[in-house]
py3Dmol code that shows the C-alpha trace and the ligand (Angstrom):
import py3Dmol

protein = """\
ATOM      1  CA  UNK A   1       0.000   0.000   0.000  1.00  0.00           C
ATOM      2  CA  UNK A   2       2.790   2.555   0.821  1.00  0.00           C
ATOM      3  CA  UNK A   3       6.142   2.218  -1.339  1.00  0.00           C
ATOM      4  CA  UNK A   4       9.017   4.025  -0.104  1.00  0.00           C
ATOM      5  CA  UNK A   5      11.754   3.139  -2.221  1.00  0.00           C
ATOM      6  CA  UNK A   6      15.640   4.509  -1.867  1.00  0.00           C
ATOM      7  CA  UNK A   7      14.791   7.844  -0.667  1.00  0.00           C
ATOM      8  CA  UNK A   8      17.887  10.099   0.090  1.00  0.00           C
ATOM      9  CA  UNK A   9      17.580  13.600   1.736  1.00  0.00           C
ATOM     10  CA  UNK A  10      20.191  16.429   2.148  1.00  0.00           C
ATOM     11  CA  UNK A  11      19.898  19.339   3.687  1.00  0.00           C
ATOM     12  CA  UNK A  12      22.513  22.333   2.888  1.00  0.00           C
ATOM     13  CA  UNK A  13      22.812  24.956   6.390  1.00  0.00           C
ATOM     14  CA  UNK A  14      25.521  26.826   6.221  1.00  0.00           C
ATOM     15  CA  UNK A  15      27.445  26.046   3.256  1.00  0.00           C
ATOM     16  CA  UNK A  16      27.623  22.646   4.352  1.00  0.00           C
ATOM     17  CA  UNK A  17      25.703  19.573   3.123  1.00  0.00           C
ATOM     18  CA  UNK A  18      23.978  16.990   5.163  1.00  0.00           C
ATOM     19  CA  UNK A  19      22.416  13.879   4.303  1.00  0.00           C
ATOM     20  CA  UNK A  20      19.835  13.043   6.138  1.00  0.00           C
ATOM     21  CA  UNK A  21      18.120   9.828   4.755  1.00  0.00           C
ATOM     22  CA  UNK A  22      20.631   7.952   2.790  1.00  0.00           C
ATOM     23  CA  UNK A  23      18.631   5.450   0.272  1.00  0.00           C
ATOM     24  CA  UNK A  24      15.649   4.418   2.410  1.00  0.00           C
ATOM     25  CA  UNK A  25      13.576   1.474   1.200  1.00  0.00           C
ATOM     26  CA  UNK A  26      10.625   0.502   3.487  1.00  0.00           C
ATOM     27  CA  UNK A  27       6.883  -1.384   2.418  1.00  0.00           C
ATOM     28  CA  UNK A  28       3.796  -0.811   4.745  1.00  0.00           C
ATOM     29  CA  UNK A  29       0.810  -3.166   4.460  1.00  0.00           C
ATOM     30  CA  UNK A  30      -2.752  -1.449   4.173  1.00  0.00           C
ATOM     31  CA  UNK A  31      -3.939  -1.748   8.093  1.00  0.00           C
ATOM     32  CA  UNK A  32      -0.316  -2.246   9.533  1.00  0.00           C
ATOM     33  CA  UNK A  33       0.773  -0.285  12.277  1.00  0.00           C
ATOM     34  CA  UNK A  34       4.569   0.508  11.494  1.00  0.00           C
ATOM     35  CA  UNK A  35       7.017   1.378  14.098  1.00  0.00           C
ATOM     36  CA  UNK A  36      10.106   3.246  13.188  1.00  0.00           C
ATOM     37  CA  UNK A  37      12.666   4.348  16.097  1.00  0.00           C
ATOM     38  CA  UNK A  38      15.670   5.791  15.769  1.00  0.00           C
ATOM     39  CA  UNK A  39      17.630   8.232  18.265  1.00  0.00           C
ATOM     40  CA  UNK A  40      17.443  11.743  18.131  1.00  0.00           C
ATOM     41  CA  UNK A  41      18.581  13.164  14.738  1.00  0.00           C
ATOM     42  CA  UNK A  42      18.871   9.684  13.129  1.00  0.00           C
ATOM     43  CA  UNK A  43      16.109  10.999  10.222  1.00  0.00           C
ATOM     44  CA  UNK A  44      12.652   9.917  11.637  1.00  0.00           C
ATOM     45  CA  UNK A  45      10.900  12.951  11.167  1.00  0.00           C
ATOM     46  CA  UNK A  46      12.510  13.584   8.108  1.00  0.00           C
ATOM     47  CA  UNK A  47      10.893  10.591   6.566  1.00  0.00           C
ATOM     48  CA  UNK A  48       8.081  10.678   7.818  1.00  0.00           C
ATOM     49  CA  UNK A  49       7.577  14.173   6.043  1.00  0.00           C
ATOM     50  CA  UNK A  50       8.548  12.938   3.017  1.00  0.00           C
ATOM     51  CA  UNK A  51       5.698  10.128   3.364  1.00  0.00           C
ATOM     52  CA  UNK A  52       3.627  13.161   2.115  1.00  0.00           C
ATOM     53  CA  UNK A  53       6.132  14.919   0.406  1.00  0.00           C
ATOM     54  CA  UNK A  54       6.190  17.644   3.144  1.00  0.00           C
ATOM     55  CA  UNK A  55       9.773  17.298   2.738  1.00  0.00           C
ATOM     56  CA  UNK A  56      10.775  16.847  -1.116  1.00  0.00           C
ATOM     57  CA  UNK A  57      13.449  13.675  -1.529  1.00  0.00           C
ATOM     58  CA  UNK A  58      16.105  14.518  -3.798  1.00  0.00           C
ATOM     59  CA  UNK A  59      15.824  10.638  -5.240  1.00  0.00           C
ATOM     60  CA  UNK A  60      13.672   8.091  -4.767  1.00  0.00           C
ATOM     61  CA  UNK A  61       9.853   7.286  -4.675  1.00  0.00           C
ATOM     62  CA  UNK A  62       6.909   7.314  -2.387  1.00  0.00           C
ATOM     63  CA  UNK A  63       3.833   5.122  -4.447  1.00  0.00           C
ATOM     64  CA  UNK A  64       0.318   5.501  -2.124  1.00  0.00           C
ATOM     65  CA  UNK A  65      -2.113   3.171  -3.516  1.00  0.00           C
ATOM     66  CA  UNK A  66       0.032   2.621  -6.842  1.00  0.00           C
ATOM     67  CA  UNK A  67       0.292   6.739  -6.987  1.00  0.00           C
ATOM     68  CA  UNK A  68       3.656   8.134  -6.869  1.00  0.00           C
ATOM     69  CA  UNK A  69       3.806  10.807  -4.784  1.00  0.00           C
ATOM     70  CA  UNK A  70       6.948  12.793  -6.320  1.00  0.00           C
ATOM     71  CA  UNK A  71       5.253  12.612  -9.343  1.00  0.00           C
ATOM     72  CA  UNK A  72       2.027  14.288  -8.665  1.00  0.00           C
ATOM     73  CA  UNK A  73       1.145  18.159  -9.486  1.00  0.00           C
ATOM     74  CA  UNK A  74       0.731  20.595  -6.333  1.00  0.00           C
ATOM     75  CA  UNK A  75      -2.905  20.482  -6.779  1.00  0.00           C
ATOM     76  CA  UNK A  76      -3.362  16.287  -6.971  1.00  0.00           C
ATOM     77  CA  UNK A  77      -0.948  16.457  -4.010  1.00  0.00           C
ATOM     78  CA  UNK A  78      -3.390  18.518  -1.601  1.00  0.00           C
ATOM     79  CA  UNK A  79      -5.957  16.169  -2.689  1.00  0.00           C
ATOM     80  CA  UNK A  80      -3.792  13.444  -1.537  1.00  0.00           C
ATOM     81  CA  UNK A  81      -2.643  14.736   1.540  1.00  0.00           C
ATOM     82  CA  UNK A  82      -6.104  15.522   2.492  1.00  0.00           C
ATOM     83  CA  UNK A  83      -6.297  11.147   3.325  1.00  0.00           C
ATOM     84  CA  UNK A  84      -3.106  11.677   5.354  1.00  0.00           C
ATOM     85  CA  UNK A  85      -3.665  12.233   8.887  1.00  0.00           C
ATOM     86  CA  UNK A  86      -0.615  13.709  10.640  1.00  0.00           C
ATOM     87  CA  UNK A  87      -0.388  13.945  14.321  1.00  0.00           C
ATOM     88  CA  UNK A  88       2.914  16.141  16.483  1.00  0.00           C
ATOM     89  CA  UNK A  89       3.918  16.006  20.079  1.00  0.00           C
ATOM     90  CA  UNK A  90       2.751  19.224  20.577  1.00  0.00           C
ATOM     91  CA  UNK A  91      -0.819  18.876  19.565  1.00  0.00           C
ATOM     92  CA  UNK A  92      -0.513  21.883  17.212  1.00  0.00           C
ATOM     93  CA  UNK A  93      -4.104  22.827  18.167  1.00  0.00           C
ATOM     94  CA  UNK A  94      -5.320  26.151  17.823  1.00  0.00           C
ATOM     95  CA  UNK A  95      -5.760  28.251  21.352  1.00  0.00           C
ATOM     96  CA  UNK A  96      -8.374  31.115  19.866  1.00  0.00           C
ATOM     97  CA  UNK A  97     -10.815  28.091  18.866  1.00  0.00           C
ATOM     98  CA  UNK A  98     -12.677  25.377  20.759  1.00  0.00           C
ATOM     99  CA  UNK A  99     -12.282  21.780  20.757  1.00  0.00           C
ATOM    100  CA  UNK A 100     -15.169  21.697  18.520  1.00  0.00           C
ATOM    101  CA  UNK A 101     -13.725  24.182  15.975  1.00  0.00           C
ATOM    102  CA  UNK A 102     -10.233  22.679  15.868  1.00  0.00           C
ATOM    103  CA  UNK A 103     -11.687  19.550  15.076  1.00  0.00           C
ATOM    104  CA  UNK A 104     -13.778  20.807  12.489  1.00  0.00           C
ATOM    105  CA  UNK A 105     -11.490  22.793  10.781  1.00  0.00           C
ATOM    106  CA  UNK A 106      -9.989  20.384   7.836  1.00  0.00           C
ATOM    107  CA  UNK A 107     -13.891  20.246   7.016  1.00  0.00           C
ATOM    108  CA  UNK A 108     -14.684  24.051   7.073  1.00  0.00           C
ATOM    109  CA  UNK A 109     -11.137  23.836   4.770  1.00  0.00           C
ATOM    110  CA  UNK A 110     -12.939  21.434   2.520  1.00  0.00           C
ATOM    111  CA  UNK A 111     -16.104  23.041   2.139  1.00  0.00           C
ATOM    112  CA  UNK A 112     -18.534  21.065   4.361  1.00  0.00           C
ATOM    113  CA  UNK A 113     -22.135  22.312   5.028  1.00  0.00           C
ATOM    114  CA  UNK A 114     -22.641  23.563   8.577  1.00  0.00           C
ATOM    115  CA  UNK A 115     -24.926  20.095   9.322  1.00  0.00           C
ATOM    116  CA  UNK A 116     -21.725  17.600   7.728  1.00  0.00           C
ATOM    117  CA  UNK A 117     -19.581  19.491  10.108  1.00  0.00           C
ATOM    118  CA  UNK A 118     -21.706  19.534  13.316  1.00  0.00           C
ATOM    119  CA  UNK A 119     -22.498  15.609  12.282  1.00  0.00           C
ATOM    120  CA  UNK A 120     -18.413  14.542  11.807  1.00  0.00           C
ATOM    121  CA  UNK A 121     -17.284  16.543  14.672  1.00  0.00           C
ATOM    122  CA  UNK A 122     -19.644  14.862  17.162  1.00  0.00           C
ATOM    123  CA  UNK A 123     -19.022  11.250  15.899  1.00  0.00           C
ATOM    124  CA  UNK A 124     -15.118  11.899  15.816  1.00  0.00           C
ATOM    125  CA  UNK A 125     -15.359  13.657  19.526  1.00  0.00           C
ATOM    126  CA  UNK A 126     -17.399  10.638  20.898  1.00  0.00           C
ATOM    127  CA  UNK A 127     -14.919   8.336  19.048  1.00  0.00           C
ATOM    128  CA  UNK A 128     -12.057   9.911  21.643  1.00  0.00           C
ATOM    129  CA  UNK A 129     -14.092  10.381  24.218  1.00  0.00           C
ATOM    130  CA  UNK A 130     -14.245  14.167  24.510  1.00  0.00           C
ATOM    131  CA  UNK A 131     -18.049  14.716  23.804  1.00  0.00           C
ATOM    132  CA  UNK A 132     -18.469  16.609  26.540  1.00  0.00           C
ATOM    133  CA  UNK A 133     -15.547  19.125  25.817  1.00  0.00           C
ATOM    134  CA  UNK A 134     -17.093  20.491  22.624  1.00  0.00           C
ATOM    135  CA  UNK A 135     -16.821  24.063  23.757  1.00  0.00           C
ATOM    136  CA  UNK A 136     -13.297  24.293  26.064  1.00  0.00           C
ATOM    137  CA  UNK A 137     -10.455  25.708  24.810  1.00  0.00           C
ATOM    138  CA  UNK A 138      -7.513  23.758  24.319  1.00  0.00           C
ATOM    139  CA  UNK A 139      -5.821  25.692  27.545  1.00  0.00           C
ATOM    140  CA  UNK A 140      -8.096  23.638  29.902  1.00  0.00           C
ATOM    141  CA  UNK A 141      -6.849  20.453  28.576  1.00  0.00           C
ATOM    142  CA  UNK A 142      -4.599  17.856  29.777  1.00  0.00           C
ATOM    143  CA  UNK A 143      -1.951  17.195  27.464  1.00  0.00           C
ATOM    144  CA  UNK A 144      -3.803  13.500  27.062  1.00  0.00           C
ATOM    145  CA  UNK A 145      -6.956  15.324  26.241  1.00  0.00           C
ATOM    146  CA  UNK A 146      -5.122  17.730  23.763  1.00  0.00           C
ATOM    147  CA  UNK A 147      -3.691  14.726  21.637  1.00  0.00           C
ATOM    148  CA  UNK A 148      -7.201  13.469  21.292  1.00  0.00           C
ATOM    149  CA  UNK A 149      -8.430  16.947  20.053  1.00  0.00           C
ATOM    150  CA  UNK A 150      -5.644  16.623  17.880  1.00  0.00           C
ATOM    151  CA  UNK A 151      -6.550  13.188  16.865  1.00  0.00           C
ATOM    152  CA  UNK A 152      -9.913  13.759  16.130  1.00  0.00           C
ATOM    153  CA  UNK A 153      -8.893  16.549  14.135  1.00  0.00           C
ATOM    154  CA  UNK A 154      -6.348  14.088  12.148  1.00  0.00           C
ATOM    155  CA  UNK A 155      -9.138  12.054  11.280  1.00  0.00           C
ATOM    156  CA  UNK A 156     -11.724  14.663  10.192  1.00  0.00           C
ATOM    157  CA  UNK A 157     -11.197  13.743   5.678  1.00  0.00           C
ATOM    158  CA  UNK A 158     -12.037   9.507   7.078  1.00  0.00           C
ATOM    159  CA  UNK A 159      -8.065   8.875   6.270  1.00  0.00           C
ATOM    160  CA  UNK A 160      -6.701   6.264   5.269  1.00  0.00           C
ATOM    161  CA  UNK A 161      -3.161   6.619   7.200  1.00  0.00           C
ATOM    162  CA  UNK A 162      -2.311   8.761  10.240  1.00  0.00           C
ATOM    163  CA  UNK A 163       1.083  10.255  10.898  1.00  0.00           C
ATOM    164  CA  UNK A 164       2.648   9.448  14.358  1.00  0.00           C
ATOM    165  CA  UNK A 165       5.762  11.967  14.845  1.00  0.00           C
ATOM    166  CA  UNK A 166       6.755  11.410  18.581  1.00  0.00           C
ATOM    167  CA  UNK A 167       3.410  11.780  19.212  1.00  0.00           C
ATOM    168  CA  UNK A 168       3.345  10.723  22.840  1.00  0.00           C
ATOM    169  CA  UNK A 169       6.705  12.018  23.758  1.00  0.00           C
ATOM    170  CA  UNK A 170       5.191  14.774  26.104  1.00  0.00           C
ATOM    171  CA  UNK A 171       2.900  12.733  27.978  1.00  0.00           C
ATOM    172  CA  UNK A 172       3.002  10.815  31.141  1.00  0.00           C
ATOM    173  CA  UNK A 173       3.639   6.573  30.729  1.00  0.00           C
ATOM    174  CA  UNK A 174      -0.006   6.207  32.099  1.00  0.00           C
ATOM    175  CA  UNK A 175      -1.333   9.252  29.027  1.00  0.00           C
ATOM    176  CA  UNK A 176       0.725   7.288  26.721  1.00  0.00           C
ATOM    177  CA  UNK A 177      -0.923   4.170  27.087  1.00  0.00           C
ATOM    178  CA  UNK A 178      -4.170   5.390  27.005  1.00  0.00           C
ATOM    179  CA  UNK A 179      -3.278   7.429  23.500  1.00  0.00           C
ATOM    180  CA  UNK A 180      -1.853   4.231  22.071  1.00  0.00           C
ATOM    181  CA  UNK A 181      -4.647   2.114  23.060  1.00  0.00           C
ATOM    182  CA  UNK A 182      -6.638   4.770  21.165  1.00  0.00           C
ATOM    183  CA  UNK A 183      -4.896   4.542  18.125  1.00  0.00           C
ATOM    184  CA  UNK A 184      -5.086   1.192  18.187  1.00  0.00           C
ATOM    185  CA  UNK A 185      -8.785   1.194  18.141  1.00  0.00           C
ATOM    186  CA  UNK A 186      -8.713   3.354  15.722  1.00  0.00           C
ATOM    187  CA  UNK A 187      -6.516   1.486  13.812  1.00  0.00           C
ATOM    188  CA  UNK A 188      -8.850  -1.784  14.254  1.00  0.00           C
ATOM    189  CA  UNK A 189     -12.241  -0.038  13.919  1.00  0.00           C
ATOM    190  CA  UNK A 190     -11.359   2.195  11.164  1.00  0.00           C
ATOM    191  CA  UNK A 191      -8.795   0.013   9.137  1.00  0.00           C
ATOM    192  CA  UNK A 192      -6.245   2.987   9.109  1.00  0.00           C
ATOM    193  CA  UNK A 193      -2.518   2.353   8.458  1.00  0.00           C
ATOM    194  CA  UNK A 194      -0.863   3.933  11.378  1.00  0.00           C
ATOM    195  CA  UNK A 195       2.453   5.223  10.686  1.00  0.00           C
ATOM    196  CA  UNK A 196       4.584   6.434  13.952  1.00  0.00           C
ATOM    197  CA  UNK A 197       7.877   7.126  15.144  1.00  0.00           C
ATOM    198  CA  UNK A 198       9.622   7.224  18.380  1.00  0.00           C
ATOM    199  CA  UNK A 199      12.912   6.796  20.296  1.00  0.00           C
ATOM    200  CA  UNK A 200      11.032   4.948  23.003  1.00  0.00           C
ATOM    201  CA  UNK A 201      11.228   0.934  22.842  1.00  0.00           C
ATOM    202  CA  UNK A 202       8.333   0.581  24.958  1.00  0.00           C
ATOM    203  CA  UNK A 203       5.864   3.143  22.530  1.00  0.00           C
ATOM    204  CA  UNK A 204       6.655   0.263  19.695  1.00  0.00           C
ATOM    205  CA  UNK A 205       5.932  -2.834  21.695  1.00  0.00           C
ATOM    206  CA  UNK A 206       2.291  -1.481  23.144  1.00  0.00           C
ATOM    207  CA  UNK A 207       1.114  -0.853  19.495  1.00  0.00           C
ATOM    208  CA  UNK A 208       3.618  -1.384  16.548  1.00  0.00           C
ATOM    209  CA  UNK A 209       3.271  -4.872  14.479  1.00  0.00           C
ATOM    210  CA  UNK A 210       6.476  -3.761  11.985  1.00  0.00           C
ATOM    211  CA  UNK A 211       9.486  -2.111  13.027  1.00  0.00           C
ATOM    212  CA  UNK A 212      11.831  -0.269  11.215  1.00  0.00           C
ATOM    213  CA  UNK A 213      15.225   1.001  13.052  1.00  0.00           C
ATOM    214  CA  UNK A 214      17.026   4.332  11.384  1.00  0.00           C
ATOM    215  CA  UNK A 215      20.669   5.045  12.184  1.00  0.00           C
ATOM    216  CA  UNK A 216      22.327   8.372  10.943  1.00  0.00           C
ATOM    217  CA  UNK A 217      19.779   8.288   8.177  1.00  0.00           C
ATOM    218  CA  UNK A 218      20.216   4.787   6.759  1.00  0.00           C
ATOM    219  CA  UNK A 219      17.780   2.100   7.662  1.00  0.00           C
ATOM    220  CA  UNK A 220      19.769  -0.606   9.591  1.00  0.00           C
ATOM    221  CA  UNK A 221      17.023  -2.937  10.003  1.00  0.00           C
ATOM    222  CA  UNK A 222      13.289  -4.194   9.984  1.00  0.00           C
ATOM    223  CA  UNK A 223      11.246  -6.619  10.742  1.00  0.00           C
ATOM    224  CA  UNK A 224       8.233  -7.948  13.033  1.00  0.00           C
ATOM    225  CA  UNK A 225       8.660  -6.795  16.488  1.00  0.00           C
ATOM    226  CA  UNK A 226      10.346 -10.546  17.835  1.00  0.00           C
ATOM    227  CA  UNK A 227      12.303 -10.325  14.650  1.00  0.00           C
ATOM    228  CA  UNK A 228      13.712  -7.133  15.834  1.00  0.00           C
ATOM    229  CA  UNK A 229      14.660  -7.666  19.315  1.00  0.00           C
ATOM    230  CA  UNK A 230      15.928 -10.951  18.696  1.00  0.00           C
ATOM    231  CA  UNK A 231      18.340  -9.054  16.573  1.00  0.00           C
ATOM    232  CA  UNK A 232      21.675  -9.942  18.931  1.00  0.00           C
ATOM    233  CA  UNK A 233      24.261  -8.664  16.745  1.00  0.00           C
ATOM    234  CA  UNK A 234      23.513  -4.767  15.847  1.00  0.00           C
ATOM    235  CA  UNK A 235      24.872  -2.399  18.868  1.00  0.00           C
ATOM    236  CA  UNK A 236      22.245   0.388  17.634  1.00  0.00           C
ATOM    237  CA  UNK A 237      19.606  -2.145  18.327  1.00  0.00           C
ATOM    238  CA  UNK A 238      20.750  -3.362  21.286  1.00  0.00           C
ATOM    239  CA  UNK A 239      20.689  -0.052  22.987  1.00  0.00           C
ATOM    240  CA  UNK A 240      17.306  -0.063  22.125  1.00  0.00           C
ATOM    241  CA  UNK A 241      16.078  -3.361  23.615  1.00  0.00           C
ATOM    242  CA  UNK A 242      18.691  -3.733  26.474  1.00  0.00           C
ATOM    243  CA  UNK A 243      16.446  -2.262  29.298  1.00  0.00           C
ATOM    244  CA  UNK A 244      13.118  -3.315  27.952  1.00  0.00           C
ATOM    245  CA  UNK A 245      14.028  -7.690  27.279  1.00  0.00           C
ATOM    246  CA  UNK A 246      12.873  -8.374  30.617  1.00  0.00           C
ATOM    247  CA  UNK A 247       9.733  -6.385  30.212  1.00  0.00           C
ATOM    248  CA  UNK A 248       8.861  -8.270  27.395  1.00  0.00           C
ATOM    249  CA  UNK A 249       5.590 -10.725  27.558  1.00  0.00           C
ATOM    250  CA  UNK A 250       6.651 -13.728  28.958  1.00  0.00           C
ATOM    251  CA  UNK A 251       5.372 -15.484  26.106  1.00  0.00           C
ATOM    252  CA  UNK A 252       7.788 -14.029  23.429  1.00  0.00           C
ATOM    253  CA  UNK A 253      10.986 -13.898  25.981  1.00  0.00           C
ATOM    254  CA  UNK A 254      10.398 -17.760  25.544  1.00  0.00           C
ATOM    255  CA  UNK A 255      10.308 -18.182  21.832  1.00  0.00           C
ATOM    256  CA  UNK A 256      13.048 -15.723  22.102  1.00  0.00           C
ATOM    257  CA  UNK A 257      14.976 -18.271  23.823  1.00  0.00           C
ATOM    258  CA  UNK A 258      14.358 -21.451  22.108  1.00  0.00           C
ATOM    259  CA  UNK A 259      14.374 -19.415  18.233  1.00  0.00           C
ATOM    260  CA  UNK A 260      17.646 -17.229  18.688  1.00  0.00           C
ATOM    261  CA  UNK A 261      18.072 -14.969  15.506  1.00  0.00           C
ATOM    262  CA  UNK A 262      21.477 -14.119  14.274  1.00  0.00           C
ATOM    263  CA  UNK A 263      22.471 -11.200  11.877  1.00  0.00           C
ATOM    264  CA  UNK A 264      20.566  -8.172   9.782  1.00  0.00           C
ATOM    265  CA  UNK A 265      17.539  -8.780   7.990  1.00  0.00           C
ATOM    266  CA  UNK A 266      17.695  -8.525   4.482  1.00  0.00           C
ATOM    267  CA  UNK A 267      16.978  -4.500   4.319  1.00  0.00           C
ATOM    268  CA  UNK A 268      15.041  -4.757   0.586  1.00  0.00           C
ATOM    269  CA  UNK A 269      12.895  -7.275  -0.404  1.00  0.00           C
TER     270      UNK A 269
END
"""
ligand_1 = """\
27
ADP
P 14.792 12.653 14.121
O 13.345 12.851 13.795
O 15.219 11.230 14.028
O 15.189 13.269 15.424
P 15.198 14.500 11.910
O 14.637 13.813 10.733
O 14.403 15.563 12.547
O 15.655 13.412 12.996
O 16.593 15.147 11.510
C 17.648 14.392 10.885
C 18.794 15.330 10.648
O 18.442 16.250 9.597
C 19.174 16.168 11.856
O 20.579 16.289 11.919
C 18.540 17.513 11.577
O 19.278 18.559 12.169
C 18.599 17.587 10.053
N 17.483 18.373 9.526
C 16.166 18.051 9.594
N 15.409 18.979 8.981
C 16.272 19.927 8.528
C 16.121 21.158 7.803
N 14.907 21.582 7.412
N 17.232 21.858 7.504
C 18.452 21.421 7.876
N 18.682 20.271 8.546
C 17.610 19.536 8.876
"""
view = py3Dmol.view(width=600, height=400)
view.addModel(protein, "pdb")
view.setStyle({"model": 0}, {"cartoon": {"style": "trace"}})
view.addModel(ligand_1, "xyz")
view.setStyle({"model": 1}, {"stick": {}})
view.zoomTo()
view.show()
């Protein structure tokens, strides 16, 4: 369903050139939800904005649905991107309007009637449990409640894939559980593709079925979560799992044990 094939990035500050994906290749089944961590600065966000060509790659290919992204006009691109759903750490709500109007903004963007709007916005506010929030502002939210708001906004054009960028990185372990158990509702009641990245282990094992691990811009490795932390060999990924193998459900620390996993996996099919 999503194609991202050996997409490179550089970015020129200051007279001096930096590459920030190096020949990416990654597939994403239609309903998946796709993990990929990295640490800071290893090119997460970057490719995630490229997913919708918010960033431009200088080579490569993104194919939605058999279209290819870097091929399409300005105009067939905001029709696109209208079925992307993106979601930030910080919410990026609006403080001058209500819950109600933040939410209903991509539809007062598109056009809707007054009665679509009122309709949408109340389904997708019951669907994160804010109904009775309608009319706060976001300033008397909890950051939990904000990333709904922000959610339900996301989900406004029915999308077919939502965003993640670090998107529970400002909440609480308890908030981030609760978000992630949302989008993986979501993800199960609405069929959406969920797309999200993080430098926290334990964000991928509560919701992600795929991982994909980014080093310094190059995509060391991916896999199904047990595929990637049985990964022994790579020290990037180690880092990663170290603390979190005895956390792990007792059920996979077993097969861990009695399937042990040498090497990379293949990085292109
Ligand atoms: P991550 O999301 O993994 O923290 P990013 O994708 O944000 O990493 O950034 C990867 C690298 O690219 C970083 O070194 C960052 O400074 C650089 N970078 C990202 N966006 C830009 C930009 N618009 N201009 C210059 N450098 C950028």
């Amino acid at each position: 369903m999503i194609e991202i094939r050996n997409i490179s990035k550089t970015f020129h500050q200051k007279k001096q050139a930096f590459k920030a994906l190096d020949q990416v290749s990654l597939n994403i089944d239609k309903g998946d939800i796709v993990g990929i961590i990295g640490f800071s600065g290893a090119g997460k966000s970057t490719l995630i904005r490229t997913v919708n060509l918010l960033e431009r790659p200088d080579e490569g290919q993104i194919i939605i649905n058999g279209k290819d992204f870097t091929q399409l006009s300005s105009k067939q691109l905001a029709e696109e991107r209208k079925k992307i759903g993106m979601i930030f750490q910080h919410f990026n709500l609006l403080s001058s309007r209500t819950v109600f109007d933040n939410v209903a903004l991509p539809l007062e963007l598109d056009h809707s009637s007054k009665d679509q709007i009122k309709n949408k916005v109340n389904e997708l506010l019951k669907i994160v449990g804010l109904e009775d929030k309608a009319n706060d502002y976001p300033r008397s939210l909890s950051g939990g409640q904000k990333q709904r708001v922000a959610i339900a906004r996301a989900l406004a054009n029915d999308p077919h894939l939502l965003l993640c960028d670090e998107a529970t990185s400002a909440l609480d372990p308890v908030t981030t559980q609760s978000i992630l158990q949302l989008l993986k509702d979501i993800n199960q009641r609405l069929g959406i593709t969920i797309l999200l990245i993080t430098h926290e282990m334990e964000v991928i094992k509560s919701v992600c079925n795929h991982v994909a691990v980014i080093d310094k811009g190059k995509l060391l490795a991916k896999g199904t979560l047990s595929e990637i932390i049985s990964n022994r060999e790579n020290p990037v990924i180690q880092q990663f799992i170290n603390s979190d193998v005895m956390t792990l459900p007792q059920e996979l620390n077993n097969r861990l044990q009695k399937e042990p996993q040498d090497g990379l996996f293949p990085l292109v099919e």
